[in-house]
C-alpha positions as CSV (number, residue, x, y, z in Angstrom):
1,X,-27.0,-37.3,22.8
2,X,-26.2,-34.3,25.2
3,X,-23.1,-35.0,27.6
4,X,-24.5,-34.5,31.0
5,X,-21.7,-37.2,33.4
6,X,-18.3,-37.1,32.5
7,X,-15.7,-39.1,34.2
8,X,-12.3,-37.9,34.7
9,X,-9.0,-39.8,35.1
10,X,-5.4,-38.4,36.0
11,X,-2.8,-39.5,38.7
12,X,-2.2,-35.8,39.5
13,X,-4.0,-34.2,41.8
14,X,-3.8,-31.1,40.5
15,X,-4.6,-32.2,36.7
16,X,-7.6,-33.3,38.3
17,X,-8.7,-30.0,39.8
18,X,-8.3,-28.4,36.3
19,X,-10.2,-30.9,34.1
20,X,-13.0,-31.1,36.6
21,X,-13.0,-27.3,36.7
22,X,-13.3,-26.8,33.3
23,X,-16.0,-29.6,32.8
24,X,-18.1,-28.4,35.9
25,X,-18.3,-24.8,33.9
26,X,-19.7,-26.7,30.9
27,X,-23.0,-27.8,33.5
28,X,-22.2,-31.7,33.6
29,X,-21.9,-33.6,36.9
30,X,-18.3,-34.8,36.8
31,X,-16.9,-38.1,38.6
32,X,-13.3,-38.5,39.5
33,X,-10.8,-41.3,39.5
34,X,-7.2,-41.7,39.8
35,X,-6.4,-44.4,38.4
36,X,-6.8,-46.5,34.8
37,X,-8.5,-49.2,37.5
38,X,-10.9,-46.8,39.2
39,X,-12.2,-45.9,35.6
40,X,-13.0,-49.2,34.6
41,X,-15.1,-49.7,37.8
42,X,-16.7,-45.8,37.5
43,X,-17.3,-46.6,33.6
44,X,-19.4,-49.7,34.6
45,X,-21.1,-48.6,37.7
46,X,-21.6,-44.5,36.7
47,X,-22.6,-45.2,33.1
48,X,-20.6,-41.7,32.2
49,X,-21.2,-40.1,29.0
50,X,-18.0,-39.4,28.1
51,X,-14.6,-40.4,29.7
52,X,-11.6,-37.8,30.0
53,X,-8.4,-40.0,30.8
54,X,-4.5,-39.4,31.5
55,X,-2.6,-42.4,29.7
56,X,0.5,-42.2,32.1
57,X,-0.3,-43.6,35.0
58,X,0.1,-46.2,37.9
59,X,-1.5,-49.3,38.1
60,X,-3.3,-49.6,34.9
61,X,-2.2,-46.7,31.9
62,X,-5.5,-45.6,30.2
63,X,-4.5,-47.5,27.5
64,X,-5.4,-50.5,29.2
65,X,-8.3,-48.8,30.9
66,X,-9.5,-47.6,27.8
67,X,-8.9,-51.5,25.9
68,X,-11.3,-52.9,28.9
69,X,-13.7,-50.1,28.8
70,X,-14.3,-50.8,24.8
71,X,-14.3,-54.8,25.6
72,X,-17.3,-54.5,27.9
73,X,-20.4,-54.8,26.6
74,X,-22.2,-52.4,28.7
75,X,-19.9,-49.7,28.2
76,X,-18.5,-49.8,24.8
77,X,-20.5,-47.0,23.4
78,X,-18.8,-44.7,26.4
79,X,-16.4,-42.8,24.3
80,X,-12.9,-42.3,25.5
81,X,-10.9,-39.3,24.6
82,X,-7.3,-39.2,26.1
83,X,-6.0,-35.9,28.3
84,X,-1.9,-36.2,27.4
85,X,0.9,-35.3,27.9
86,X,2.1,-37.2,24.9
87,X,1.8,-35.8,21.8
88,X,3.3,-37.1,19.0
89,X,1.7,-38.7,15.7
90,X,2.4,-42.8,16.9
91,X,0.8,-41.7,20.8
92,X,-2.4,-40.0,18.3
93,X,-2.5,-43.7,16.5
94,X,-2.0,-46.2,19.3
95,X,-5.0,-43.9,21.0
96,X,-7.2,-45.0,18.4
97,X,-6.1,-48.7,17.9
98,X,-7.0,-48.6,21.9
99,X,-10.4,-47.5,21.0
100,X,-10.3,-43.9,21.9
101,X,-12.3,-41.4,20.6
102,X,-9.8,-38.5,20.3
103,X,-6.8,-37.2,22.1
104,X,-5.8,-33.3,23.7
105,X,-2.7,-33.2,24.2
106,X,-1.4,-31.4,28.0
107,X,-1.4,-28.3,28.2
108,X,-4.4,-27.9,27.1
109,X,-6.7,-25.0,26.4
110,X,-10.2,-25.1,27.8
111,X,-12.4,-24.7,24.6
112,X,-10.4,-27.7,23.4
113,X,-12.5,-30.2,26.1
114,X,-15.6,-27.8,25.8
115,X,-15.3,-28.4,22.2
116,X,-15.1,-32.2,23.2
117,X,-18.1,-32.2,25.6
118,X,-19.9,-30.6,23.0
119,X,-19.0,-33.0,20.2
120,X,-20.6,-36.0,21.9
């Protein structure tokens, strides 16, 4: 299956920019969100084909976003792949018992989500 929607989640503004930047270059149609509660809602209503996600943030971390995104039966084939900050071996771990796919850690070089986007 050929990405084509991605959805992308990060609290920063400017983190934002860059990840829909480098995605955009990659010819998919991205979405946006800000929040780990925006992405569940975009997740059910977009149908993405893959979700990019921060786990720090406000509200709801993407740990939680990503826990109700796998519960849901009409998108728990939507893989998740955290866009972190956090890096070490136990963040890599509790990613996956969350249900993500994968996890780049911030910064980040672009071939590493092209590589991603390509990958599913």
């Amino acid at each position: 299956m050929a990405v084509n929607k991605v959805l992308v989640v990060d609290d920063s503004p400017a983190h934002l920019e860059i990840l829909k930047n480098v995605v955009s270059s990659a010819g998919c149609s991205v979405i946006v969100a800000a929040s780990g509660k925006e992405a569940v809602a975009l997740t059910k209503s977009e149908k993405p084909d893959l979700v990019l996600m921060d786990i720090v943030m406000d509200d709801m971390d993407g740990y939680g976003a990503c826990r109700e995104i796998i519960a849901d039966s009409e998108t728990k084939d939507i893989p998740v792949v955290f866009v972190t900050s956090k890096k070490q071996r136990a963040d890599r771990l509790w990613a996956e018992k969350q249900g993500a796919k994968g996890l780049i850690s911030k910064p980040f070089e672009d071939e590493e989500i092209l590589e991603t986007i390509r990958k599913y």
